[in-house]
N, C-alpha and C positions, 0 to 999 in steps of 0.2 A: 377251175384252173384260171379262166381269164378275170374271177374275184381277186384271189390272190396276186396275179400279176399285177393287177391294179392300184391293191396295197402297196406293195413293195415301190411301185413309183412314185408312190404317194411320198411312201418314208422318205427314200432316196432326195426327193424333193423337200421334204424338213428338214433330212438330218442335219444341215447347214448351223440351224438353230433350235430354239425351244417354240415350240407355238404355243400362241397367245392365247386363242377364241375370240373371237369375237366381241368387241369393244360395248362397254355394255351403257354407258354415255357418251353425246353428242359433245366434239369435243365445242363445238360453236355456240353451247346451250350453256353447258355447265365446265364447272372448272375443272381441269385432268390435272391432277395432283402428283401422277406418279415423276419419280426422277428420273431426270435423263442420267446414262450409266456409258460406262466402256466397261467390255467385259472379254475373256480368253472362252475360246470355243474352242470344241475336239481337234486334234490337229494340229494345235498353233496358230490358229487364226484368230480375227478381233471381231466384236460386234461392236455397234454406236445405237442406240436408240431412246425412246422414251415411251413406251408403251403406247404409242400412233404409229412411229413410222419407224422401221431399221434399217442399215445397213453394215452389210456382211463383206467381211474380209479373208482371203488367205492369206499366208506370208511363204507358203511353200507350193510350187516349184520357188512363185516370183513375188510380189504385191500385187493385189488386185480386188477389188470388187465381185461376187461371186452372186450377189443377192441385194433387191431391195425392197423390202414392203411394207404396204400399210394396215395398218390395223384401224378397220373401222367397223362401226354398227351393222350390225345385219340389214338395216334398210339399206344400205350400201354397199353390201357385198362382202361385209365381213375384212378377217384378214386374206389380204391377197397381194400377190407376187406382182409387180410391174418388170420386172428383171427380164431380158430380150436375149443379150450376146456381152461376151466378155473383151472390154477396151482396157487401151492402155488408163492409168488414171490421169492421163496429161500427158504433154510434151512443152519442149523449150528447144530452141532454134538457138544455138552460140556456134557463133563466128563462124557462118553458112552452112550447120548440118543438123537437123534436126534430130532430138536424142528423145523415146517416148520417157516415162517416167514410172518406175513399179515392173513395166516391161513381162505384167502375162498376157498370156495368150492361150484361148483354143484352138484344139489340135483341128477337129472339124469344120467345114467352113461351110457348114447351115448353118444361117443365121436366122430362119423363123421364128423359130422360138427356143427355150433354154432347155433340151433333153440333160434333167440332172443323174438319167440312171446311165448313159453314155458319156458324160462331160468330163472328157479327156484335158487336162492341162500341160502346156508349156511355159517355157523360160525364154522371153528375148536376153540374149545375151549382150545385145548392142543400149539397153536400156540402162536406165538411173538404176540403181539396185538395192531394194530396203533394207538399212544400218539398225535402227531400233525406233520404238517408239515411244510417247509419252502424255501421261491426263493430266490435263488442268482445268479451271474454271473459265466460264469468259470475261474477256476483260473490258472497260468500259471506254470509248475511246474519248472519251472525254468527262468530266463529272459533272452530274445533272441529278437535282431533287425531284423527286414525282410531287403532284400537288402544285409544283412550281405556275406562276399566274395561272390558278384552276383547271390545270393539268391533270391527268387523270391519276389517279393511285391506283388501281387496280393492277399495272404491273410493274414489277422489282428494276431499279439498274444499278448495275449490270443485270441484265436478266438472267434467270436462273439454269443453268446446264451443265454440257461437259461439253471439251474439247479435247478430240483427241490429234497429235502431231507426230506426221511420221517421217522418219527423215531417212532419206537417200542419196547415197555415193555414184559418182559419176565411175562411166566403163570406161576400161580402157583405151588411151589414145583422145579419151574426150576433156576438155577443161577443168581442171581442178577446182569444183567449185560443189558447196550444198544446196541440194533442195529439199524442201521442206513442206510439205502437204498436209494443211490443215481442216480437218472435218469438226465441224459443230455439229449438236443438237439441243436444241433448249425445250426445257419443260413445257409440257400444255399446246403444243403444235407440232403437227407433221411437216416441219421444216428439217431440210439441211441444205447447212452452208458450208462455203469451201473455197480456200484460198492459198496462196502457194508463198511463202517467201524464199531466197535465196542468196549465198555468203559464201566469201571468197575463198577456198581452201590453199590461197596463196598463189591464183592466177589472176590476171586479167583479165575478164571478157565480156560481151555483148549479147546481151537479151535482146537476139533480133524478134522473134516472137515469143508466144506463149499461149498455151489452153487450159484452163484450167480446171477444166471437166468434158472427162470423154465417159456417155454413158448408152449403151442400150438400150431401149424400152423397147414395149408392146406398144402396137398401137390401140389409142381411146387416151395413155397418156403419152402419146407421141400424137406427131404428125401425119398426116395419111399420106404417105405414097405408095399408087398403086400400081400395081406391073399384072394386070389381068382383075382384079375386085374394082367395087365400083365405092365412089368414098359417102360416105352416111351421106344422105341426104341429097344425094344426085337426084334429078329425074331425068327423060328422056328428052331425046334431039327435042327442041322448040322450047322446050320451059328455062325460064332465068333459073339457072344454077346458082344450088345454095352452096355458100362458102364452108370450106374445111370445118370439122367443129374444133371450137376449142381444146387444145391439149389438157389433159387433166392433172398432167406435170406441168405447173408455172413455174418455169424459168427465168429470172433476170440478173444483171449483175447493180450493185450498189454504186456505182461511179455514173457522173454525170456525162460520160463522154469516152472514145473510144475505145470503149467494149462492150459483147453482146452473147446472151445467147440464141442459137439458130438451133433450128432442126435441120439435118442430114439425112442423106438415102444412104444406108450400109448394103443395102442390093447390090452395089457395083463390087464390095468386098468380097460377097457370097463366092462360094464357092460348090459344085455342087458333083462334081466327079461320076456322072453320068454315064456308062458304057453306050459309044456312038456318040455322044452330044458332050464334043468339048467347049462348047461356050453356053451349056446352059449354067444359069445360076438359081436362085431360089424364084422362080417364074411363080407370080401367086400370092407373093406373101407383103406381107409389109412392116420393114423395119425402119422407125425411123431410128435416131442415136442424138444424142444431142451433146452441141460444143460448145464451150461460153471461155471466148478466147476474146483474145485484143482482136482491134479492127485496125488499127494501123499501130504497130509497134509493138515493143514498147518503147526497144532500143534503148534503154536500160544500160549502164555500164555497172558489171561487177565487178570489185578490185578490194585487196587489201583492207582501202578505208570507204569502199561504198556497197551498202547493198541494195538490194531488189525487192519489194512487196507487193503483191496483183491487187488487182480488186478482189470483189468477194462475190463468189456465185451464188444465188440462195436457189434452191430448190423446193419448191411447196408441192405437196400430194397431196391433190385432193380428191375427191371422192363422186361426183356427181358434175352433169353438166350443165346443174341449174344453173343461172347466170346468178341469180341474187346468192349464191351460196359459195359459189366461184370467187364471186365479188368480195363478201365479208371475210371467206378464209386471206384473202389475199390484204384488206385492210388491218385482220391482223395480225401480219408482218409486220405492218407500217407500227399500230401500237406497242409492239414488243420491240423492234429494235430502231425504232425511233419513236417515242414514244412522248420526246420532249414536244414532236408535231404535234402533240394535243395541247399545247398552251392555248389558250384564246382569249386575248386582251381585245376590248373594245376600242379600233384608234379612230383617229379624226385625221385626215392629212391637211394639213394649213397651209395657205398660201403664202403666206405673212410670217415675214422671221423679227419684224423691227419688236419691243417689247411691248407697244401700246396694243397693237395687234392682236401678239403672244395673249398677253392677260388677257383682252378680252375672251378670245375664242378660249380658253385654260377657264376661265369659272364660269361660262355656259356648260364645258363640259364636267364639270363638277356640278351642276344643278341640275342634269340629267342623265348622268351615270359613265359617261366615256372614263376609259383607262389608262388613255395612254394617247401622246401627243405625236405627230409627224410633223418635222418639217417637210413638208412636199418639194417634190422638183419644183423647181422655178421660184421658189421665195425667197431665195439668196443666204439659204444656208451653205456654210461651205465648211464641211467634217475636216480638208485637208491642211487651214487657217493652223499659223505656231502664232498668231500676233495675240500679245501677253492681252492686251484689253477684250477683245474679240473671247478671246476663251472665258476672259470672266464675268463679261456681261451673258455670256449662253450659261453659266456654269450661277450665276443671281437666278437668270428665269428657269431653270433647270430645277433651283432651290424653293421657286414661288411657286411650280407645278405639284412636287411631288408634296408639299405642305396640304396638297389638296389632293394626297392620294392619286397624281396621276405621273405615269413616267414619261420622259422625252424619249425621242428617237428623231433621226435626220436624215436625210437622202444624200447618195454618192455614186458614181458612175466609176465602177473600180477598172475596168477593163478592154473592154470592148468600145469602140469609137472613140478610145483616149490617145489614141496614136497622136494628132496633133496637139495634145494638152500636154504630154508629157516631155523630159528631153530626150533626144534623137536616140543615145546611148540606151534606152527603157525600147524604144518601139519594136516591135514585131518586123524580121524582116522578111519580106514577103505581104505580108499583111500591115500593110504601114496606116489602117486606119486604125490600130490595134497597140494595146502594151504587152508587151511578153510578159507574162505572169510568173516568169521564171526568171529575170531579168533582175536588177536591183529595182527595179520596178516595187517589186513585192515589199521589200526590206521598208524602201520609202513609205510607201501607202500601208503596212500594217504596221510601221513608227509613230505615225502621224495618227492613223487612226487611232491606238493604244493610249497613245499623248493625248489625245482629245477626250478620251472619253475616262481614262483617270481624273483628270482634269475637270473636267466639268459635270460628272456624274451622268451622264446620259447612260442607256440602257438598252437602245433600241438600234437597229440600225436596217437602214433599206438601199440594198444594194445593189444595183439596177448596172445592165453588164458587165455580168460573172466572166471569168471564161470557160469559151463556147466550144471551144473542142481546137482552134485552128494550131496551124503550124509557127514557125519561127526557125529560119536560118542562117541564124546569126552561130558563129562561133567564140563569142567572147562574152557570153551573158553568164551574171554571176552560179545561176542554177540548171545550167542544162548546158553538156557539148556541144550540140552540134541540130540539124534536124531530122536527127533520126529520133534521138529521145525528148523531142518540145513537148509534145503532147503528152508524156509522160509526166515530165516532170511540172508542168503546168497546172495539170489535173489534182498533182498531189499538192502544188503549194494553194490550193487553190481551198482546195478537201482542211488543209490545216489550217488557214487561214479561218475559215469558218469554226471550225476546232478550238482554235484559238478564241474567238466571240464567244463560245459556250463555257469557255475555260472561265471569264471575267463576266458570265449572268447576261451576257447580252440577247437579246432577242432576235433576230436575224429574217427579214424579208428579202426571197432573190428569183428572180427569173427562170431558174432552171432545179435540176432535180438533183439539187445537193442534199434532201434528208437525209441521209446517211451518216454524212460529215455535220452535222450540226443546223442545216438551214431549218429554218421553221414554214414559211409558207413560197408560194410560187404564184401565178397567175392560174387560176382555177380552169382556163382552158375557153378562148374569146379571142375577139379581134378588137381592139381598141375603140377604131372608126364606129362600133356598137353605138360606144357609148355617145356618139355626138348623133343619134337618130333622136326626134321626136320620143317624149317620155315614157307614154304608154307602146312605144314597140320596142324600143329603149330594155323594159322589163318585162313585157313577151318573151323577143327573143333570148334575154337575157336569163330567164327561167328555163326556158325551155334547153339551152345548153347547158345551164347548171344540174341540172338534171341529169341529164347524160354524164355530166364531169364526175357525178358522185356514184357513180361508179368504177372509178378511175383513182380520183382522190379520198382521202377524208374529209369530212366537213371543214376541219380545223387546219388541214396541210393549201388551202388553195383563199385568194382574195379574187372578189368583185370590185362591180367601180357605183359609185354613185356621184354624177358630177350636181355638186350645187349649184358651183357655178359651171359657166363653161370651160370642159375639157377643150378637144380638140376642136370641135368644131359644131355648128347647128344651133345656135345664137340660144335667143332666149326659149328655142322651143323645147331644147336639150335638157337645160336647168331644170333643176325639184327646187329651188329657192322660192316660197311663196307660195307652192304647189302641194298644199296637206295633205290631198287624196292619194296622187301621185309618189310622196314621201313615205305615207304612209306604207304605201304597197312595196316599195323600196324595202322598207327597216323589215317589212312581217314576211319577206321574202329570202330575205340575207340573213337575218339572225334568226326566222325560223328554220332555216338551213342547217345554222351553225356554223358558217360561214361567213365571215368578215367581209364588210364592204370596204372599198376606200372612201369613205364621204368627204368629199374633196371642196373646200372652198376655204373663205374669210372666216365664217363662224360657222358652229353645226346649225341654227335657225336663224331664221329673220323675222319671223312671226309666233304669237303665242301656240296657235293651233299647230305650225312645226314641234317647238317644245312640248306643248303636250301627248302628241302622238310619237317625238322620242321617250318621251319618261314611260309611255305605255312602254312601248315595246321594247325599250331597254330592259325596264321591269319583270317583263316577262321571258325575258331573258336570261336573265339573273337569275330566274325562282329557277328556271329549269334546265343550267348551265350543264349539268351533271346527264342528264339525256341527249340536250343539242349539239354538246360535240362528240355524239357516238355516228357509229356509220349507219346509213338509212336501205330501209328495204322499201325499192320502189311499186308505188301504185301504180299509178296512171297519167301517164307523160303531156303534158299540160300539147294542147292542139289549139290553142283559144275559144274552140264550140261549144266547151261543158267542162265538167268542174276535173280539177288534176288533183294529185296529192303525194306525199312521201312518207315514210313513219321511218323516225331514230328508234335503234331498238340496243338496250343497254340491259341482256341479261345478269350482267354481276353487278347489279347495280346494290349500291348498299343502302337505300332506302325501298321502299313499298314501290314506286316510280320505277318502272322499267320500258316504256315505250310512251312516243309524242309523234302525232300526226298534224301536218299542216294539211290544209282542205284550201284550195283556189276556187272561185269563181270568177273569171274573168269577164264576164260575158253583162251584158245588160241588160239582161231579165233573174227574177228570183229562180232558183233552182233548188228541189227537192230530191235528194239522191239516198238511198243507203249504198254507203260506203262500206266494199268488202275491205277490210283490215287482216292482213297475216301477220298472224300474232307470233308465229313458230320458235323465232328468235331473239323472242323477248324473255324468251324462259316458263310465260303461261302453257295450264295446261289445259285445265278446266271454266275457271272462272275469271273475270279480271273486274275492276272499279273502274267506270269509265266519266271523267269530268269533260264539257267539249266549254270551252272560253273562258275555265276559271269557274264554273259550275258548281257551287256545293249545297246540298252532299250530293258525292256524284253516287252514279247510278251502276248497278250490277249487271252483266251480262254473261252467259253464259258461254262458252268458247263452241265454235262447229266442229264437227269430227276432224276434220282439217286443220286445226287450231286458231279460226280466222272468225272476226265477230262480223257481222252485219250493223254498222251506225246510221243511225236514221237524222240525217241533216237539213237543214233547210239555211239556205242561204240566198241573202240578199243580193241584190244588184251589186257588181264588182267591188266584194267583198271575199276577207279572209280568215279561217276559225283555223285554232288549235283544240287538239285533243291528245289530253292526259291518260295512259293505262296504265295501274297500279294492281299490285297484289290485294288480291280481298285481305285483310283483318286477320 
């Protein structure tokens, strides 16, 4: 009897959908091919998935989310349910009352977990109310080649899925306006995304907030709050307390600025109807829910001729709480829906804009392989110049660079600290060190920029404060009311403006985390003042945070510094100019990263022994561009005492080349190590061809049950080796 009852929960608990079984490839390993789909289930209801991860819909009583899970390999659990308690799918706050949006609801108010053989449903009747639905493909929000400056091909743009939209009518008594609820899912990853836009049904009104994902989980992928349990990894009074673990639902949204998502306690919602204890709730349990709403605003005005669009919430399911696995599923998102961040041009930043200058440093770096030209802050380039001569003497050396295969790019400080550069009419008010980016401000500075780079063919652009997130209360700026909606509309001209660069092949270096909208790289994650320390802590510490970074970034989404000459500060002891050993460890630390330095001076050398330790390791660069900007799985975090290292791991790789390890020695004695290698996510299984510095023929080794080789190294006084792992033959 309690077999059967068993069953029957089990069904109960399916019958939502069709089960999968058990995913029978790692989707990190190898390529999941299946398409993403919309489909009608029993009932009238909708799924979204791609044979990783689903999501389940009703449309009766109300709209809503009923189910979400992932389908993964049996080393991880297989298919399984993360689904907690049933939320509205969103809300929108117009003109002081908040209206949920889809508007179901459970009838029970335990929220521990999801009893599917009891799960009673209602209808808010005071909610948005679903009209119809409708599939499309996704769309690209700007056009970009893959391959593009050795860019990766591996994946499609637009990348490949379905989108489904479902739109909903306001209740009565509330503002005649639509909203509009969009859910992604793209092939080859347990992602979704989601985002809301909204149009005037012939009212007026004010998007004073917005959320645009309200969801349940269990916790492992939530956050732990506990009301009686104790959270993984606690120990007792006197021992340092370990931090929460990571959720295994990563949350964030795509906008560089005010929005987020958080985890929430639904405990206070609980409801638990207790004979004698009217204020118990679910005591015990832990739910978190998660919301990825604005953080200030948007205040948004919708009307006749304006509408409304949020950011975009992604959601990643992942499977384990390995950190390196955590890590790569989450880089790629970055390759799939930014995936132009994998360009990686080699640049030089120059001091010097006069032409004597220009040429000299332009055919050094054509004698040793640089890419691509920067004018640097402070050399008196100025992107914002209409003076007809000015344009065509940049737009002659523009023409002498790229004859020699390399592109220009320029420095400009678009926003931020431009308050006293601009006119008074442009400035932020409030923020008067500042331009409102919503101001004609924008009109000017993406005229000018447009102008200048038609004009003289440049290609690159380094745009050094974006805007940062702040306010503006001005009521007479050409793109924003009032300051309710700065922030709003700031962000979006901000988002398009970069959009815009992408739209005309530009290359795009900026301060903050516009990937989404088009930026290409940021500051890998550093303090400046680094780089003015003495050479050798200089590139310690300077390692030793890049390390940590790439777990954060891509190789290819973040830059370092390398001053040749003096940056900010620490005279000649700062400088790599003259310094071969020093240089050296510079170039075999940054481009065996796959990571871009800024090599910042007059020329890239002064000496022949500089040049020849660029063309090394430019060279070796080149050979193995197609590894180094893949994402790395870490060894062992460089401490200065003993040898550090990291391995790029590029399972789709379309040559025999699927993994490259750098090996440090920083230290002043010779060191003999075997190097444990995890090979897991390189796609080996058994065997791999191992070359360590260019080696040939390289040598065979066979893989550990673990999939990880033992390399037997020996390395010299502060010295650095790479190492090659290829498919056997």
């Amino acid at each position: 009897m309690r077999r059967l009852q068993l069953v029957a929960v089990v069904t109960a608990c399916c019958s939502l959908g069709v089960v999968l079984g058990d995913r029978k490839e790692d989707w990190l390993v190898e390529m999941v091919k299946d398409p993403a789909y919309v489909r009608g289930t029993t009932g009238g209801g909708l799924v979204i998935g791609n044979g990783l991860v689903t999501r389940r819909f009703v449309t009766t009583p109300a709209f809503g989310t009923v189910d979400v899970s992932l389908n993964a390999t049996s080393k991880y659990g297989g298919e399984q349910s993360l689904f907690r308690s049933v939320h509205p799918e969103g809300s929108v706050w117009l003109d002081g009352k908040e209206y949920m949006i889809g508007g179901l609801q459970q009838v029970d108010g335990f929220l521990a977990y999801c009893n599917r053989s009891g799960l009673a449903l209602k209808a808010d009747s005071g909610a948005f109310r679903y009209v119809n639905h409708s599939v499309s493909t996704p769309a690209a929000p700007f056009p970009w080649t893959p391959g593009t400056r050795h860019s990766s091909t591996v994946y499609s743009w637009p990348p490949k899925g379905v989108t489904l939209s479902v739109v909903f009518h306001p209740p009565p008594g509330a503002p005649q306006v639509e909203v509009t609820l969009h859910y992604q899912v793209l092939q080859g990853i347990p992602l979704l995304e989601k985002w809301m836009t909204i149009r005037s049904l012939g009212d007026t009104t004010q998007v004073q907030a917005a959320a645009v994902e309200f969801l349940g989980v269990m916790p492992r992928w939530g956050k732990y709050f506990t009301h009686g349990s104790f959270v993984p990894g606690a120990d007792g009074e006197g021992a340092v307390q370990a931090g929460t673990p990571n959720s295994l639902l990563h949350a964030k949204t795509d906008q560089a600025h005010s929005s987020a998502c958080t985890w929430e306690d639904d405990y206070p919602n609980s409801v638990d109807n207790i004979p004698g204890c009217a204020s118990c709730k679910d005591e015990g349990a832990v739910e978190p829910y998660l919301n990825c709403s604005y953080t200030r605003g948007p205040g948004a005005v919708v009307s006749p001729t304006e509408t409304f669009a949020s950011f975009k919430a992604f959601l990643l399911v992942t499977d384990s709480e390995e950190l390196e696995r955590h890590t790569l599923s989450r880089h790629r998102v970055t390759q799939m829906l930014a995936p132009h961040t994998t360009e990686n041009p080699i640049f030089f930043h120059c001091t010097h804009s006069d032409p004597t200058g220009f040429k000299k440093a332009v055919d050094q770096m054509a004698e040793v392989g640089f890419e691509m030209f920067i004018f640097s802050f402070g050399s008196g380039f100025n992107l914002e110049s209409t003076n007809p001569s000015y344009l065509a003497e940049v737009k002659s050396l523009v023409q002498y660079a790229n004859a020699k295969g390399i592109e220009v790019g320029g420095y400009d400080l678009i926003c931020l600290d431009r308050g006293g550069s601009v006119p008074k009419e442009y400035q932020a008010v409030g923020n008067t060190g500042d331009a409102c980016f919503a101001s004609g401000w924008y009109d000017d500075l993406f005229g000018k920029a447009k102008g200048f780079l038609n004009s003289t063919g440049l290609s690159m652009l380094e745009t050094d404060g974006p805007y940062g997130g702040e306010t503006c209360g001005s009521t007479s700026h050409a793109h924003h009311h009032n300051l309710d909606d700065s922030v709003y509309k700031q962000t979006v001209l901000q988002n398009t403006f970069y959009q815009e660069m992408r739209r005309l092949g530009v290359y795009v270096n900026q301060p903050d985390d516009y990937f989404f909208q088009g930026g290409s790289r940021t500051g890998m994650g550093y303090d400046e003042q680094q780089y003015s320390l003495p050479r050798w802590r200089d590139l310690s510490v300077s390692r030793m945070g890049l390390y940590d970074d790439l777990y954060v970034h891509l190789p290819t989404q973040g830059w370092m510094f390398l001053p040749i000459t003096q940056y900010h500060a620490g005279g000649t002891a700062a400088e790599f100019q003259a310094h071969q050993l020093e240089y050296e460890w510079g170039l075999a630390q940054y481009l065996g990263a796959g990571t871009a330095a800024c090599y910042r001076g007059d020329v890239p050398y002064t000496t022949d022994s500089m040049k020849a330790v660029l063309q090394k390791w430019i060279g070796m660069y080149k050979a193995h561009r197609q590894t180094l900007i893949q994402p790395v799985v870490h060894i062992r975090r460089p401490s200065m005492q003993s040898w550090d290292a990291f391995l790029h791991v590029n399972p789709y790789s379309a040559t025999a080349e699927v993994g490259l390890a750098m090996v440090f020695n920083p230290t002043d004695s010779s060191l003999t190590a075997n190097v444990n290698v995890p090979l897991y996510y390189t796609g080996l299984t058994t065997t791999t061809l191992v070359s360590i510095d260019g080696q040939s023929p390289p040598t065979s080794f066979t893989l550990n049950r673990d999939y990880s080789v033992d390399i037997p190294v020996s390395m010299p006084p502060l010295s650095v080796h790479y190492v090659v792992f290829s498919k056997p033959n």
